[in-house]
C-alpha positions as CSV (number, residue, x, y, z in Angstrom):
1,X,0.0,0.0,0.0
2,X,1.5,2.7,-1.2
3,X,1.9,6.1,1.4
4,X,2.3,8.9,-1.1
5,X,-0.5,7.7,-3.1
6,X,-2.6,7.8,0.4
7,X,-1.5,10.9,1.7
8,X,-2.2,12.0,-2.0
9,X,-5.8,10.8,-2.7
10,X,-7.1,10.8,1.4
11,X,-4.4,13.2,3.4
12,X,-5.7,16.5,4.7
13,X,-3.1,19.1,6.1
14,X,-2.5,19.2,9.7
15,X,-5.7,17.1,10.4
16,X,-5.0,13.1,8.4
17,X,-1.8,12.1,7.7
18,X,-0.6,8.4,6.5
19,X,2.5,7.1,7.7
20,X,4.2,3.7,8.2
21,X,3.9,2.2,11.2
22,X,5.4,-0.7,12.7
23,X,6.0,-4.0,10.7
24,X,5.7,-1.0,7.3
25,X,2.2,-1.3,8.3
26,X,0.2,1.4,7.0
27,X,-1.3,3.9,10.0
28,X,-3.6,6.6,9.9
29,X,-2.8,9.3,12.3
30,X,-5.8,12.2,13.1
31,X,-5.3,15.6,14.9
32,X,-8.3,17.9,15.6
33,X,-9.3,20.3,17.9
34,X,-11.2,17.3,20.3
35,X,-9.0,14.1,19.8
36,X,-6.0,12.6,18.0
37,X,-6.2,8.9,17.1
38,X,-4.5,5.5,15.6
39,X,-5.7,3.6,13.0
40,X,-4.4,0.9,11.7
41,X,-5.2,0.6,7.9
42,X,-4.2,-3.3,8.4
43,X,-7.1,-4.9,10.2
44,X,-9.3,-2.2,10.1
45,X,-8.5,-1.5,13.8
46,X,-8.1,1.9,15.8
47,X,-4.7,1.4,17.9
48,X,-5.1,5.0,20.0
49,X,-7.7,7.5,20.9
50,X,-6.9,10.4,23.4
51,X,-9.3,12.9,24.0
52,X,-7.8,16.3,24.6
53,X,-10.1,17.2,27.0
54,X,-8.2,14.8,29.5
55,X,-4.9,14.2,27.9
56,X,-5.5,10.7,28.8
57,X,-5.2,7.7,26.7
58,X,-8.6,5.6,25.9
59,X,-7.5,2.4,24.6
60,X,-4.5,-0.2,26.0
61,X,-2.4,-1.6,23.5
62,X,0.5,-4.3,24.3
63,X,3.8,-3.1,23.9
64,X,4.6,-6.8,22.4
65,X,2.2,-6.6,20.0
66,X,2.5,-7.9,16.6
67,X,2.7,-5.9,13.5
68,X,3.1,-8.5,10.6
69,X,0.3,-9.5,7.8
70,X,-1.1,-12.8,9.3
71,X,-1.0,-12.2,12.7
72,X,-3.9,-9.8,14.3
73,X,-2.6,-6.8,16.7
74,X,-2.5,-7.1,20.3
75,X,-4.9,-4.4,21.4
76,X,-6.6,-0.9,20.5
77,X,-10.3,-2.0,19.1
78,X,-9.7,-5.7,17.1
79,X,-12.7,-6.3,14.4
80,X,-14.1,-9.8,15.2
81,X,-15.7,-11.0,11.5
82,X,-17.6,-12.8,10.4
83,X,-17.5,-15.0,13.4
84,X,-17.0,-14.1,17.0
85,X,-14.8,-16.9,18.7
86,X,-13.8,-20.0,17.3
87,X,-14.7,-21.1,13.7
88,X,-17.9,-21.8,14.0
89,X,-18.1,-24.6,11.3
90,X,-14.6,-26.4,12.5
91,X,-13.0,-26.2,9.6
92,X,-9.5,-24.6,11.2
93,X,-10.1,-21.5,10.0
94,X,-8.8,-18.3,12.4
95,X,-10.3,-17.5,16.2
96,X,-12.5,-14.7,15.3
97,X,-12.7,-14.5,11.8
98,X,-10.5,-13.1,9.0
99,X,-11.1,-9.2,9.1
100,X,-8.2,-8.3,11.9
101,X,-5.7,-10.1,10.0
102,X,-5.8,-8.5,6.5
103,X,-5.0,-5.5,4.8
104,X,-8.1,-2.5,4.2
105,X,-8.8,-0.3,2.0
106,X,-9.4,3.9,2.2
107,X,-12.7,4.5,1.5
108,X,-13.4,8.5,2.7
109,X,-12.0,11.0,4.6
110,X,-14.0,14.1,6.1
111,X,-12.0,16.5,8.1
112,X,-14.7,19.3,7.4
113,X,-15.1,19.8,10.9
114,X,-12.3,20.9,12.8
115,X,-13.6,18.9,16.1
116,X,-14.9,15.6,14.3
117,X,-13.1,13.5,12.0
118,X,-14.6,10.5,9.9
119,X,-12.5,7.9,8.4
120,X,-14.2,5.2,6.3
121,X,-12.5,2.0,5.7
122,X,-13.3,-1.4,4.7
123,X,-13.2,-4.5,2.2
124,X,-15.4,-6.5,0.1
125,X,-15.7,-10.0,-1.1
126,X,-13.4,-11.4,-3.1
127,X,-11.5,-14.6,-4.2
128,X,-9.5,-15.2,-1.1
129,X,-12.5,-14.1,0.8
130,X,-14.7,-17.1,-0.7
131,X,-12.0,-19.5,0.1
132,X,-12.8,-19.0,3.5
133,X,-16.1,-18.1,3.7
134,X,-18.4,-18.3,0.3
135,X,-20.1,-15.1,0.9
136,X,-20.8,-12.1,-1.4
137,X,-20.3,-9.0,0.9
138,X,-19.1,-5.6,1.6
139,X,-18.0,-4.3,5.0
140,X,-17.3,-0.9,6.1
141,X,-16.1,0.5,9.3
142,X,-16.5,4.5,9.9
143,X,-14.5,5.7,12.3
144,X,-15.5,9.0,13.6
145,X,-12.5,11.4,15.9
146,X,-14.0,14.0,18.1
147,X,-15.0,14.6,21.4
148,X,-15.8,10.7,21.6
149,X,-14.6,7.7,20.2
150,X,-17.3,6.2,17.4
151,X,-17.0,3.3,15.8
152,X,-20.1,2.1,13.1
153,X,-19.9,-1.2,12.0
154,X,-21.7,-1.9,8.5
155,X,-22.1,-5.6,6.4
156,X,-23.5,-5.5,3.5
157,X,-24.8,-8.4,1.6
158,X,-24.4,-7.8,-2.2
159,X,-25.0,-11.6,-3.1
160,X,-27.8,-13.5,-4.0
161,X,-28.4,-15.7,-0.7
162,X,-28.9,-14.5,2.5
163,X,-26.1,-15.2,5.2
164,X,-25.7,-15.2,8.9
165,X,-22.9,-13.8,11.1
166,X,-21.4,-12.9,14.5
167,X,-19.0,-10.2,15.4
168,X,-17.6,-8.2,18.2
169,X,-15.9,-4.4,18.1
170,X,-13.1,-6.3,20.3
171,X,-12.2,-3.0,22.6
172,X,-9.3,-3.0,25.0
173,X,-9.6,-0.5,27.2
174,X,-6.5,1.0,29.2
175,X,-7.0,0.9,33.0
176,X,-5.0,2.2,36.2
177,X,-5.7,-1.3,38.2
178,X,-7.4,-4.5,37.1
179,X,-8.5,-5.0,40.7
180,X,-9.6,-1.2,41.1
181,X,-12.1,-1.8,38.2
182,X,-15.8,-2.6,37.5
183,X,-18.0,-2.5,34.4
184,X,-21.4,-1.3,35.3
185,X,-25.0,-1.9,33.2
186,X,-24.9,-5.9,33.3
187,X,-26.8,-6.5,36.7
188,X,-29.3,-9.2,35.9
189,X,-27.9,-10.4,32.7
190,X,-27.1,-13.6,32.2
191,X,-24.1,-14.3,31.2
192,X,-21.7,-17.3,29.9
193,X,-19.0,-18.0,32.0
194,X,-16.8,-19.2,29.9
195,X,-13.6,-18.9,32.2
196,X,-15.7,-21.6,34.9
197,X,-16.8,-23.8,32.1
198,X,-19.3,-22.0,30.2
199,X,-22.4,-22.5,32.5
200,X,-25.5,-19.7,32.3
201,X,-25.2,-17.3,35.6
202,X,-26.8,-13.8,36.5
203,X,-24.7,-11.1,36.9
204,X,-25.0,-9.8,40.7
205,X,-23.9,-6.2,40.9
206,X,-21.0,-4.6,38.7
207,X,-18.5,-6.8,37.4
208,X,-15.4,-7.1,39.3
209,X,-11.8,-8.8,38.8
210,X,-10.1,-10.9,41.1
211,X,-9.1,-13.3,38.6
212,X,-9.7,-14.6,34.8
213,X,-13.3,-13.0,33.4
214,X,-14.0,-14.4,30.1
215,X,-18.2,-14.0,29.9
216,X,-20.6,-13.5,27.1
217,X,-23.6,-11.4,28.2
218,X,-26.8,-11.9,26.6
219,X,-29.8,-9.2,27.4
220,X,-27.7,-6.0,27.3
221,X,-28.8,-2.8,27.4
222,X,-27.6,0.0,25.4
223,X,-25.2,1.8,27.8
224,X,-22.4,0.4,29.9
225,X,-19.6,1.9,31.7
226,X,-16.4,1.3,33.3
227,X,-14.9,2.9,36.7
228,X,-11.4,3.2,36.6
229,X,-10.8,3.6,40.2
230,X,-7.2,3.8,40.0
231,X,-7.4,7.0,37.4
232,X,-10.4,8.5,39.0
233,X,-12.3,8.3,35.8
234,X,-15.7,6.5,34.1
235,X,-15.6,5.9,31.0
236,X,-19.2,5.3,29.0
237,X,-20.2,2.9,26.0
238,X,-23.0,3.3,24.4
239,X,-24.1,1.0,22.0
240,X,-26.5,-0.1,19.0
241,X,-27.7,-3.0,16.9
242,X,-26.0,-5.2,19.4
243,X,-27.8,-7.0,22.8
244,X,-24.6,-9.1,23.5
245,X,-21.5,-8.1,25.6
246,X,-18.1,-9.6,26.1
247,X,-16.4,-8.8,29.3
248,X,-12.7,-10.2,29.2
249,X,-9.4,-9.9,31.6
250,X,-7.1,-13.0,31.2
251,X,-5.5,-12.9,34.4
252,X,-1.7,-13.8,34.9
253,X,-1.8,-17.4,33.6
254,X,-3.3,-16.8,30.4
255,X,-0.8,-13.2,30.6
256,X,2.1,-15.2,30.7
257,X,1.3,-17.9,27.8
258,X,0.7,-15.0,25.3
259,X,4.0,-13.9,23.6
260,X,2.1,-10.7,22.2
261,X,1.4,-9.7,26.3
262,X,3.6,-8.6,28.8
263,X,3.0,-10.9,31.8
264,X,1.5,-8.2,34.1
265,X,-0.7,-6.1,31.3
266,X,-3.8,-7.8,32.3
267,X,-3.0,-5.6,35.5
268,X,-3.7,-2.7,32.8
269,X,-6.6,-3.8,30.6
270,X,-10.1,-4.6,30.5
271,X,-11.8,-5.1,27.4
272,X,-15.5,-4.6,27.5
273,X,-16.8,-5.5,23.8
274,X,-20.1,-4.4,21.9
275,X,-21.3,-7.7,19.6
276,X,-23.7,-9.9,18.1
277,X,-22.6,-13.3,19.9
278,X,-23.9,-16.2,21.6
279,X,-27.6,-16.4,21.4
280,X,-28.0,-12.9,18.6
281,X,-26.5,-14.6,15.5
282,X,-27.2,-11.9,12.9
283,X,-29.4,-13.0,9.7
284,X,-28.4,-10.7,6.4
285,X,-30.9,-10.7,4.0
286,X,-30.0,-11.1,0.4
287,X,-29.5,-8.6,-2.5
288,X,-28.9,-5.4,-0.1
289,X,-30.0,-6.1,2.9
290,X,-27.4,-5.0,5.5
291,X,-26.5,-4.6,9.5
292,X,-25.2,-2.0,11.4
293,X,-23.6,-2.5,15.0
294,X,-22.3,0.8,16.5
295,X,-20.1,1.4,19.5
296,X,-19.3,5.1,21.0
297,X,-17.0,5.2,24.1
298,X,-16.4,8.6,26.0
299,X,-14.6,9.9,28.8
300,X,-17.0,11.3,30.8
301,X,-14.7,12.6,34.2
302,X,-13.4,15.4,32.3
């Protein structure tokens, strides 16, 4: 992908600018009067949002990370599709799908406004697609820079038979304190708890951490938040098209076995995750039809 071309066709002065990143991966880098961001061009995945009301950064991304075509990057906002989990057909095809490990296109850039940026990227269908999953699509990802983080999700079915998905805006959050945290806005949902076996439970209360959380939440409602009690700060998700939540720390066994993860950074991340998963497996109806999941996160103790 080539930079000059980018910076040619999408840059805008002082606002978008297209660099390489690590690995020669291609990075989009905004600056307006709200925000400056990260995103990653390869996976379709923002790597940094700080809003300049705080100064503070939004999202935790692992120092280890990779940054290599193949391999998906350890952190920022990951795009689960068209599966959420583990190939859902056994067939040995990746954990989570095939979007975070590929390289995107540029679709649209509006800097118009100098407190809100939009970024459009995306893919479609095509041969090395079909290999994987026989599908006739298109999928976009707008990205909008301001005062909040939002992220809008959108599938498109351009083929001739409908088709069914799940998916999941994979969001790492960065935190003070793991054990200083709780997500609120999941009290009374069930939940599966996949890090105790994968047995239904109600949620009691806020979530809390004292050691691996790994649970699909199925009921949600549209607004979640986190406490960071460590940073003093809340931080709000709002979402739509999506009933289904993913509330994830790994803990320090699970830290240690992952080469892409210091072994104390689950100290410093929580990733609460807007998506269509267990029981809200999304039906797109042919010639057209199209979904739209949406996730908008904000600091709100400025």
């Amino acid at each position: 992908m080539n930079i000059d071309a980018l910076n040619r066709d999408h840059g805008v002065a002082g606002r978008v600018e297209f660099l390489a990143g690590r690995g020669s991966l291609p990075m989009i880098h905004v600056h307006n009067d709200a925000a400056d961001a990260v995103i990653s061009i390869y996976g379709g995945q923002v790597l940094s949002y700080r809003p300049k009301a705080t100064g503070r950064e939004m999202l935790f991304l692992s120092e280890h990370a990779y940054y290599a075509e193949g391999k998906a990057i350890k952190g920022g906002v990951p795009v689960c599709w068209p599966w959420f989990g583990a190939d859902p057909e056994g067939k040995g095809r990746p954990a989570h799908g095939f979007a975070r490990n590929r390289m995107w296109s540029v679709f649209g850039v509006d800097a118009s406004n100098d407190g809100v940026t939009k970024v459009t990227i995306g893919f479609d269908s095509d041969d090395d697609t079909r290999k994987l999953w026989p599908h006739d699509f298109r999928l976009r990802l707008v990205v909008t820079v301001g005062p909040e983080l939002g992220l809008e999700l959108v599938t498109s079915n351009t083929g001739s038979t409908a088709f069914q998905l799940t998916q999941a805006l994979h969001t790492y959050f960065s935190i003070g304190a793991i054990a200083a945290t709780e997500v609120h806005g999941l009290g009374g949902c069930r939940f599966l708890d996949k890090a105790h076996g994968g047995g239904e439970v109600v949620q009691d209360g806020p979530v809390t951490f004292a050691g691996e959380v790994d649970a699909v939440y199925m009921g949600v409602d549209s607004l979640l938040s986190i406490t960071d009690g460590a940073q003093q700060r809340r931080i709000e998700i709002a979402s739509e098209g999506s009933h289904t939540a993913v509330v994830w720390n790994p803990w320090e066994a699970i830290a240690k076995s992952m080469a892409d993860l210091a072994d104390d950074d689950y100290t410093r991340l929580v990733c609460v995750e807007t998506t269509n998963a267990a029981n809200e497996v999304i039906t797109v109806p042919a010639d057209g039809g199209s979904h739209r999941m949406v996730a908008r996160y904000r600091d709100i103790s400025a």
